[in-house]
C-alpha positions in Angstrom: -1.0 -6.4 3.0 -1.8 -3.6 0.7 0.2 -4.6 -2.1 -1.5 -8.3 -1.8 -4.8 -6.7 -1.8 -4.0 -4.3 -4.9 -1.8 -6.9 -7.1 -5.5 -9.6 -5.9 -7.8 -6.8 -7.4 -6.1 -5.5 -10.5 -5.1 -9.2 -11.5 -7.5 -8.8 -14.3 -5.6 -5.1 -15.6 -1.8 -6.3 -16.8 -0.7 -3.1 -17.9 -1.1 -1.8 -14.2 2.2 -2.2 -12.3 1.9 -2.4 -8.4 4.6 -3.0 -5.9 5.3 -2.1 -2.2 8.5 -0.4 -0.7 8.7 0.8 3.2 10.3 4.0 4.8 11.9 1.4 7.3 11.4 -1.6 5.8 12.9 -5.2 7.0 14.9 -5.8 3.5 14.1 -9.5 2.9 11.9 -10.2 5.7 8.7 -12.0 4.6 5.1 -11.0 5.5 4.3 -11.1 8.8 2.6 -14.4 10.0 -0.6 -13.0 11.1 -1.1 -10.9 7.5 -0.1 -14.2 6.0 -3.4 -16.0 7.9 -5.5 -12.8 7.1 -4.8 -12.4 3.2 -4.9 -16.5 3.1 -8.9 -16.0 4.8 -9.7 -13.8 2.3 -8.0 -15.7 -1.0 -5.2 -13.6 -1.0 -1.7 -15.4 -1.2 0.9 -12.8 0.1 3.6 -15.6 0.9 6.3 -14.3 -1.7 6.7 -10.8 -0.5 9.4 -9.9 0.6 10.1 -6.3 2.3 12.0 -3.3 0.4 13.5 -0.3 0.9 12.0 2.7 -1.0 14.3 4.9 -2.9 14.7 7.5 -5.3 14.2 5.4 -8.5 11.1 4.0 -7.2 9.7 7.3 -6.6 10.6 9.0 -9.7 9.5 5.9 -11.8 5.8 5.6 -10.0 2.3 7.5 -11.2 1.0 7.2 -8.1 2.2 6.4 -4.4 -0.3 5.3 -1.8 1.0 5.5 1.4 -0.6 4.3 5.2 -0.5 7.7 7.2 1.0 11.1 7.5 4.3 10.1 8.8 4.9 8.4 5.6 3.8 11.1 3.6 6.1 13.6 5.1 9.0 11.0 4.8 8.7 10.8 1.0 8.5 14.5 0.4 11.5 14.9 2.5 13.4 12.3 0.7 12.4 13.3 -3.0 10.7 16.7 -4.8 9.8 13.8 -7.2 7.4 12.3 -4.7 4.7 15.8 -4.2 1.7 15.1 -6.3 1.9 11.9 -6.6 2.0 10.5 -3.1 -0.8 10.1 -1.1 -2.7 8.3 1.6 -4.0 5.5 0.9 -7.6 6.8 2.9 -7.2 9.6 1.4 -10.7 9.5 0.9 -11.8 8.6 4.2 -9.6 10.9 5.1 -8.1 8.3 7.8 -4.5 7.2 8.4 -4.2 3.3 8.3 -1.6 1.7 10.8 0.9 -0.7 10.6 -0.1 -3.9 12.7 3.1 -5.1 13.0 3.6 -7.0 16.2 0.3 -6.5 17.1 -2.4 -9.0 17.8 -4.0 -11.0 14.7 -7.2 -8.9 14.7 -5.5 -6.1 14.5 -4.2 -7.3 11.2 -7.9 -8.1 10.4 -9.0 -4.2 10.9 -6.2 -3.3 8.3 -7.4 -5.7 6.1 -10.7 -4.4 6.3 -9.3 -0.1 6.9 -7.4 -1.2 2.8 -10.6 -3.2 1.4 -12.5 0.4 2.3 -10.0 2.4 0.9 -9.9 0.4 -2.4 -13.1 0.8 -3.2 -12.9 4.6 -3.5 -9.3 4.1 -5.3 -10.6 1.5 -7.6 -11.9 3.8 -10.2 -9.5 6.1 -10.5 -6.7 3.9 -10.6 -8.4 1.3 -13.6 -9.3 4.4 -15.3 -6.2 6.6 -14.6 -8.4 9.6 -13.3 -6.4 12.2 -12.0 -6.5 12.7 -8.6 -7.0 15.7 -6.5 -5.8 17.3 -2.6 
């Protein structure tokens, strides 16, 4: 859902590159059908994702990682040195973890929607204006 939500806002800023990769991702596996009808109420067509694994290339190659909670943060800096500095939560600024809703009722998917929307707005500047960011 977040990479939906960020590729729907920065449509209008080509020469930023966003794209999603999970710790345990489904390889292949579509969008889940409630974050399908979510995205869709809100404009946002999410139907050609497709879930991948992250890996070392992705890490080293990225500016900035936004991840959904601690546990993910600990993951990447286990799996690459590459990944401190760069990787953070995506509420970062609300200081708040945002959970997966997978397999969880459709509003649940709707408080995610709304827990990235939040957390965009305080990312938005820094990312369309490449402001460093600080812990």
């Amino acid at each position: 859902m977040a990479v939906g939500f960020f590729l729907h806002q920065l449509r209008s800023h080509p020469t930023i590159s966003v794209t999603s990769a999970g710790i345990s991702a489904l390889v292949d596996h579509p969008a889940d059908t409630h974050a399908l009808t979510v995205m869709n109420q809100h404009g946002i067509d999410i139907s050609s994702h497709r879930a991948r694994q992250i890996n070392q290339q992705l890490i080293q190659n990225a500016e900035l990682i936004l991840v959904m909670t601690q546990a993910h943060l600990k993951a990447l800096h286990h799996l690459s040195v590459h990944a401190k500095g760069k990787t953070f939560l995506l509420g970062h600024w609300q200081d708040c973890e945002i959970y997966d809703p997978y397999m969880l009722p459709h509003h649940a998917f709707e408080t995610t929607y709304q827990q990235i929307e939040l957390a965009w707005l305080t990312w938005q500047t820094r990312i369309t204006t490449c402001q460093p960011v600080s812990t």
